[in-house]
KOLVEXZA-565032 format. One record per residue (C-alpha): residue in three letters; z, y, x. Coordinates in steps of 0.05 Angstrom, whole numbers, padded with zeros to 5 digits, always signed. Example, Ala and Ser with C-alpha at 12.3 -4.5 7.8 and 13.67 -1.06 7.14 Angstrom:
<recs>
Ala+00156-00090+00246
Ser+00143-00021+00273
</recs>
This chain:
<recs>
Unk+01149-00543+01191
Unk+01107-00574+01134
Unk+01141-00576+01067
Unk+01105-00585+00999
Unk+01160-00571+00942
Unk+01094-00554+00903
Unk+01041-00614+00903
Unk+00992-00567+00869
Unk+00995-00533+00940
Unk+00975-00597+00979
Unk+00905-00621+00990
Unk+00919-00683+01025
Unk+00871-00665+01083
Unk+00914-00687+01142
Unk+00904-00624+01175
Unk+00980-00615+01189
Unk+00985-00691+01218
Unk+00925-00679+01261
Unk+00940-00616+01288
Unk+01027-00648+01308
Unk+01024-00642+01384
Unk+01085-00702+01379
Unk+01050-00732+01315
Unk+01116-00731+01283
Unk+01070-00724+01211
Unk+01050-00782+01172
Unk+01012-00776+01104
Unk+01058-00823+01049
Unk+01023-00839+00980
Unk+01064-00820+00926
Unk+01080-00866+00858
Unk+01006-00834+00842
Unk+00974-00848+00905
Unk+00957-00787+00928
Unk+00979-00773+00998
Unk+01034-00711+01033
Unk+01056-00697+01096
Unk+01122-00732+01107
Unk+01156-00696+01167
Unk+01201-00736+01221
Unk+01249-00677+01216
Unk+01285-00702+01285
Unk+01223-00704+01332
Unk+01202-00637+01303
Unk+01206-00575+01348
Unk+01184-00533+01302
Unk+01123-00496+01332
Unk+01090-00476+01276
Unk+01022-00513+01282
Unk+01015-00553+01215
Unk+01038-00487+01173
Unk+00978-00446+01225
Unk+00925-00506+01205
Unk+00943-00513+01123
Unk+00887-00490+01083
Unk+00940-00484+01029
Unk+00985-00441+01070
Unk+00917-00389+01076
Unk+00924-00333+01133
Unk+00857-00337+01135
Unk+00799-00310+01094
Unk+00791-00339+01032
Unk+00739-00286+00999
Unk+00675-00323+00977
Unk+00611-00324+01026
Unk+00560-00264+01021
Unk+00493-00275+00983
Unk+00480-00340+00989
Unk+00408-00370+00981
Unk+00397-00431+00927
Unk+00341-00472+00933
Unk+00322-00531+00894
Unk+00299-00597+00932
Unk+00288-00672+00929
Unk+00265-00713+00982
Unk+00193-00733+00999
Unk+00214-00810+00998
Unk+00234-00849+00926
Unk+00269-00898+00958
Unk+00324-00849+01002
Unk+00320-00802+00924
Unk+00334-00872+00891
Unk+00393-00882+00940
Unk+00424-00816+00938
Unk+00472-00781+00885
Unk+00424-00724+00862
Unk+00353-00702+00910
Unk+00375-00738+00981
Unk+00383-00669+01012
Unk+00447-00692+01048
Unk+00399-00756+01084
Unk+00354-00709+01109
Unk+00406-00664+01143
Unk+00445-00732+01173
Unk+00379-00757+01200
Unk+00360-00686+01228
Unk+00429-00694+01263
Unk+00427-00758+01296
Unk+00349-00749+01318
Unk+00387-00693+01361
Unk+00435-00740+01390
Unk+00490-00717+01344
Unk+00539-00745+01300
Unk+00544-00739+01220
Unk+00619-00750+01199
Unk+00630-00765+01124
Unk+00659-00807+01076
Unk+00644-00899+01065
Unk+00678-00942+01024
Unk+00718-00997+01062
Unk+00703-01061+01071
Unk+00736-01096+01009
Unk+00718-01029+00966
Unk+00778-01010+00951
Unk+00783-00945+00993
Unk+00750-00890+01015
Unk+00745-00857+01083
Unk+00713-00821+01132
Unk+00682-00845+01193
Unk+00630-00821+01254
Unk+00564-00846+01247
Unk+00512-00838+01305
Unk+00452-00880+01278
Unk+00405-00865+01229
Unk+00412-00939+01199
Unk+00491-00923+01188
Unk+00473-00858+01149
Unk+00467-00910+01080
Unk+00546-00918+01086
Unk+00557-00852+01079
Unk+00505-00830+01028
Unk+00518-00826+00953
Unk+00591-00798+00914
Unk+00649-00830+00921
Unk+00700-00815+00859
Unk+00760-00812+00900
Unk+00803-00779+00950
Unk+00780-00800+01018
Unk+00832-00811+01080
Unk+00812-00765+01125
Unk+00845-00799+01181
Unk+00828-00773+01251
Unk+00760-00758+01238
Unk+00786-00667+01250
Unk+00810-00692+01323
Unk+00743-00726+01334
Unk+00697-00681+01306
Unk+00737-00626+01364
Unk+00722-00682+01420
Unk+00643-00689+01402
Unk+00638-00619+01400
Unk+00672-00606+01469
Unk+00625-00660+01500
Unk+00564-00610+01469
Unk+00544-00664+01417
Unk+00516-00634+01345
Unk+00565-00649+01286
Unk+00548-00657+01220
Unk+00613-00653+01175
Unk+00609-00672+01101
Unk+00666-00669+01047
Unk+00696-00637+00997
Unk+00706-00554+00998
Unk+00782-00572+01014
Unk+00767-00618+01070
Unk+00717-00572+01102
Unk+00767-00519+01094
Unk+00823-00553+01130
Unk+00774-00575+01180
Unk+00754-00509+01201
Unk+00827-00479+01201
Unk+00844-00543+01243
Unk+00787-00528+01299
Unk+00805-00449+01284
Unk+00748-00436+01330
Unk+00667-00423+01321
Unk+00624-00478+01338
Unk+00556-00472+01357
Unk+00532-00545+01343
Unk+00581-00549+01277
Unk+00547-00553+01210
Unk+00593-00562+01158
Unk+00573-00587+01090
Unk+00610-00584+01025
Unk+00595-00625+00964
Unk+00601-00598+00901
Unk+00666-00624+00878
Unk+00684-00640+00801
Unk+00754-00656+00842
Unk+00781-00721+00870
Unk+00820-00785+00838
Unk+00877-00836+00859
Unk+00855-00890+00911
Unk+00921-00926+00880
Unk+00877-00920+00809
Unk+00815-00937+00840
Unk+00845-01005+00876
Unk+00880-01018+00813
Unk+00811-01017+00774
Unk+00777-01063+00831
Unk+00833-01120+00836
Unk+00820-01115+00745
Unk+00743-01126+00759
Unk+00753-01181+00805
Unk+00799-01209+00764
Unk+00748-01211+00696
Unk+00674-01230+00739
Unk+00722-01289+00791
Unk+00693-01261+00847
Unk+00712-01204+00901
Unk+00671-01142+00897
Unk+00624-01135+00962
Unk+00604-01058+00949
Unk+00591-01009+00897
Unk+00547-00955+00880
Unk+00580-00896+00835
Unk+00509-00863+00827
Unk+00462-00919+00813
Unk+00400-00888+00782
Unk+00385-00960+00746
Unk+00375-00925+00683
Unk+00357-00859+00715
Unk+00389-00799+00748
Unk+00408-00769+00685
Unk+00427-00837+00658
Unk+00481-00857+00723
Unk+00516-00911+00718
Unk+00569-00951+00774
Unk+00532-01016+00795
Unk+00578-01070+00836
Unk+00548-01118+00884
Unk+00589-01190+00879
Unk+00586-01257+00921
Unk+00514-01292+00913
Unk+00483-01222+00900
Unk+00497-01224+00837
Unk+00498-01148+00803
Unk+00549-01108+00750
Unk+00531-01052+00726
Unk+00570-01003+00673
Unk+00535-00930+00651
Unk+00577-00871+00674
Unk+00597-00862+00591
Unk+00620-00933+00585
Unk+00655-00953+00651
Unk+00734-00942+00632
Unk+00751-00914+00709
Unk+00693-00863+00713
Unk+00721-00841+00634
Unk+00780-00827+00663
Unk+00761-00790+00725
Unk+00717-00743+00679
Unk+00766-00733+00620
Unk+00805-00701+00675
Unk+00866-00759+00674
Unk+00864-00773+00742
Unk+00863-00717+00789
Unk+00904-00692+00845
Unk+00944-00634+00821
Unk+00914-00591+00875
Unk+00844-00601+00831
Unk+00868-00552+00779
Unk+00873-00501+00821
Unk+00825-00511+00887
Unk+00830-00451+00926
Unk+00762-00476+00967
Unk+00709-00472+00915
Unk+00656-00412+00904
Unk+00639-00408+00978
Unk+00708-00402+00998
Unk+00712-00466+01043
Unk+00670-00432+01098
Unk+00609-00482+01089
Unk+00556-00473+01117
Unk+00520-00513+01073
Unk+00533-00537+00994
Unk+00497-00590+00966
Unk+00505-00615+00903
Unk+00468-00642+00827
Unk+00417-00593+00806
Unk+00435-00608+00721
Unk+00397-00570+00676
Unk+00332-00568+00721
Unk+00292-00581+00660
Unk+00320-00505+00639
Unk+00286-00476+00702
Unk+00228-00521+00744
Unk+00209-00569+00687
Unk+00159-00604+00733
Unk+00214-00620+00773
Unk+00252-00662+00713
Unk+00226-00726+00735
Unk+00305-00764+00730
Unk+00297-00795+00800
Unk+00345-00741+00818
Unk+00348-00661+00848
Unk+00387-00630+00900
Unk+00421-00562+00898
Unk+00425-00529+00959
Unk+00456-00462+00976
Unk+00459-00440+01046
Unk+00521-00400+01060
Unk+00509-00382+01137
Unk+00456-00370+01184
Unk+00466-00436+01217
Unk+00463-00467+01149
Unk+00382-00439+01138
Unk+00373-00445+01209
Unk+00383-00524+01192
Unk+00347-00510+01135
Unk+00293-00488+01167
Unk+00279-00545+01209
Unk+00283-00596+01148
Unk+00255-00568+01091
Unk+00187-00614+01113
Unk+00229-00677+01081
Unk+00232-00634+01023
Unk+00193-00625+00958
Unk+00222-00559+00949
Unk+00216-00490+00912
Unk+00172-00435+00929
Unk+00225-00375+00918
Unk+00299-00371+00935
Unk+00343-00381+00866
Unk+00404-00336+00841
Unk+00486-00357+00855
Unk+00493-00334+00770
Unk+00435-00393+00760
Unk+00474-00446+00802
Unk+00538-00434+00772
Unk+00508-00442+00709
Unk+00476-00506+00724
Unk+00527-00531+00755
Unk+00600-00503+00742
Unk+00641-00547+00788
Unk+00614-00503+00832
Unk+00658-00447+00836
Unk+00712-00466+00771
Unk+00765-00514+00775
Unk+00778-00563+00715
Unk+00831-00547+00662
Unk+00895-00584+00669
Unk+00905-00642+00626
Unk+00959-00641+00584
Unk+00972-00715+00582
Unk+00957-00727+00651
Unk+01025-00740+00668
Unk+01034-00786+00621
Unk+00967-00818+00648
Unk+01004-00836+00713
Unk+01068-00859+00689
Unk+01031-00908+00644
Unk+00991-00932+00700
Unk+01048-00947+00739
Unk+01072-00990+00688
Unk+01013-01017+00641
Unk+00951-01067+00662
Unk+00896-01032+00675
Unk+00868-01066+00613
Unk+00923-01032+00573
Unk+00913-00964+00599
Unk+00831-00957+00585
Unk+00841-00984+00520
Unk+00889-00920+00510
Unk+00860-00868+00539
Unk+00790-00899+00541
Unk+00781-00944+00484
Unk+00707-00967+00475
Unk+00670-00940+00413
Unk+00617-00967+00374
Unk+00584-00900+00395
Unk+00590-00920+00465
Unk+00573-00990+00448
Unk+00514-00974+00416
Unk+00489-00918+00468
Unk+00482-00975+00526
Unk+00448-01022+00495
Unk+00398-00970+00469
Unk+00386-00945+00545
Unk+00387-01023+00564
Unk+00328-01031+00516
Unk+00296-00972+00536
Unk+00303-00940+00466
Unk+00352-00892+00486
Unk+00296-00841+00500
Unk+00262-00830+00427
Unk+00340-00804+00409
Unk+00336-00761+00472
Unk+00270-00732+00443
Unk+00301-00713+00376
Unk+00363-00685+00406
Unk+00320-00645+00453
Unk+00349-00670+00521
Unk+00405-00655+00555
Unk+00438-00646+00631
Unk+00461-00713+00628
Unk+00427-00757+00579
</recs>
């Protein structure tokens, strides 16, 4: 049976649960709130299926993909770019899907935005829930046992997550599937939904008013320029840049992820993807035509099903004339194939969230600067980009 004595060796991706022929598996959240299997040891017979399915537990290939082909791409509409994380590549693949009568599975927030999960969509319209990041771990839920019962009925799956959640995924189905694409994000690595709930129920306290969605990757100020915009009763918008906003600070100091983040054994093609799509930083280093900060897409196609898909969408694309280099992606985007160093206080991080106000714990491990301070309300003016002139750019901003 399942047993994680090491939670660096645990991905959370309810593969074990899924695969329980008496589901005697339930994912618990921990005092971080990231989730393990939790084993009812007396309905277990012990048959071996969650250890066969863990893409920890790997008795399956775990060398990276063969050449894989890198292409650089945004979308021919401004409004799905201006929706979308980086270049809308992942929109064009969904809609490709369900114009075959398929279904795209990925990840939407939940209702009262305080979660993340992934569901089945099978309309183009629905496709908007599931577009654009989401900087936290998503509950996978059933969504491995479905995506096996579309593709017995013949129906065209899309699959979208993380390199760790695609990897589980295909250990789960432990089978080759014609009509399964699987795409992997690029993955800087995942944070606490505990955190993240703890950070909305803060915001609602300070604007009096319950959050009605939110957008991690607004492009307000530009791509390059992100920032996490909240939608509140009576329409009413609040937006903080990426730099500024104290839960994204912590997500990309490194505070707040799983432990299994540190060490992903998914990335650099490992997941079996057949797709990876991610933010093409540093394009002004390579198509400088192509720097317009609406957004650009990274694509590398890992499989022959992946270009075959390719293939047939590429006319929603503005895209490259010539295939790019792996070396080039990793260098534009290193979250690629490396995992992030561990930080050291990170522990600490999580006991003091477990005991301080949220309030308490930005200001100390993200206390506001006048640097910060004085950043925003440069972009907000629209000034922000003579500095960027003198400074000679930059990846982001």
């Amino acid at each position: 049976m399942i047993n994680v004595k090491d939670k660096f060796k645990c991905v959370g991706c309810n593969a074990c649960a899924q695969s329980c022929p008496l589901d005697c598996i339930i994912l618990q959240a921990d005092e971080e709130g990231f989730c393990y299997p939790n084993v009812d040891i007396e309905k277990c017979i012990n048959c071996g299926n969650c250890e066969d399915v863990c893409p920890c537990i790997d008795k399956l290939n775990t060398s990276a993909n063969g050449e894989m082909e890198v292409w650089c791409v945004k979308h021919l509409s401004d409004d799905i770019r201006f929706e979308s994380s980086s270049g809308g590549a992942f929109s064009a693949l969904a809609e490709y899907t369900i114009h075959q009568n398929g279904v795209v599975i990925g990840v939407a927030m939940s209702d009262d935005c305080k979660s993340a999960k992934h569901i089945a969509v099978h309309t183009t319209e629905d496709i908007k829930k599931l577009r654009g990041s989401k900087y936290l771990q998503s509950d996978i839920g059933k969504t491995y046992i479905l995506t096996k019962d579309f593709l017995e009925q013949g129906k065209m799956v899309l699959f979208s997550g993380t390199p760790c959640q695609i990897k589980g995924l295909k250990k789960y189905l432990n089978n080759e599937y014609d009509k399964l694409v699987c795409v992997e994000l690029i993955c800087h690595g995942v944070s606490s939904q505990k955190l993240w709930e703890k950070y909305v129920r803060y915001l609602e306290e300070q604007l009096h008013a319950d959050i009605d969605s939110v957008n991690f990757r607004s492009k307000k100020y530009g791509w390059k320029n992100f920032g996490t915009k909240y939608l509140i009763k009576r329409k009413r918008q609040y937006f903080k840049f990426n730099f500024e906003d104290p839960y994204f600070r912590m997500f990309n100091s490194d505070y707040s992820l799983r432990p299994s983040c540190y060490k992903c054994n998914a990335k650099n093609g490992r997941s079996g993807a057949d797709i990876t799509i991610g933010d093409f930083w540093k394009i002004e280093t390579v198509y400088p035509e192509y720097n317009d900060n609406k957004g650009i897409s990274m694509v590398l196609l890992n499989s022959n099903k992946g270009r075959n898909l390719f293939d047939k969408v590429k006319s929603s694309f503005f895209y490259t004339n010539e295939k790019l280099n792996y070396e080039l992606a990793k260098n534009c985007n290193p979250a690629l194939y490396k995992s992030l160093p561990y930080n050291s206080l990170r522990n600490n991080f999580y006991l003091d969230m477990n005991k301080l106000s949220f309030e308490a714990l930005s200001e100390k491990y993200t206390p506001k600067t006048v640097k910060i301070i004085l950043r925003a309300l440069l972009l907000k003016m629209g000034l922000w980009k003579y500095i960027e002139k003198i400074r000679g750019g930059g990846a982001n901003g």
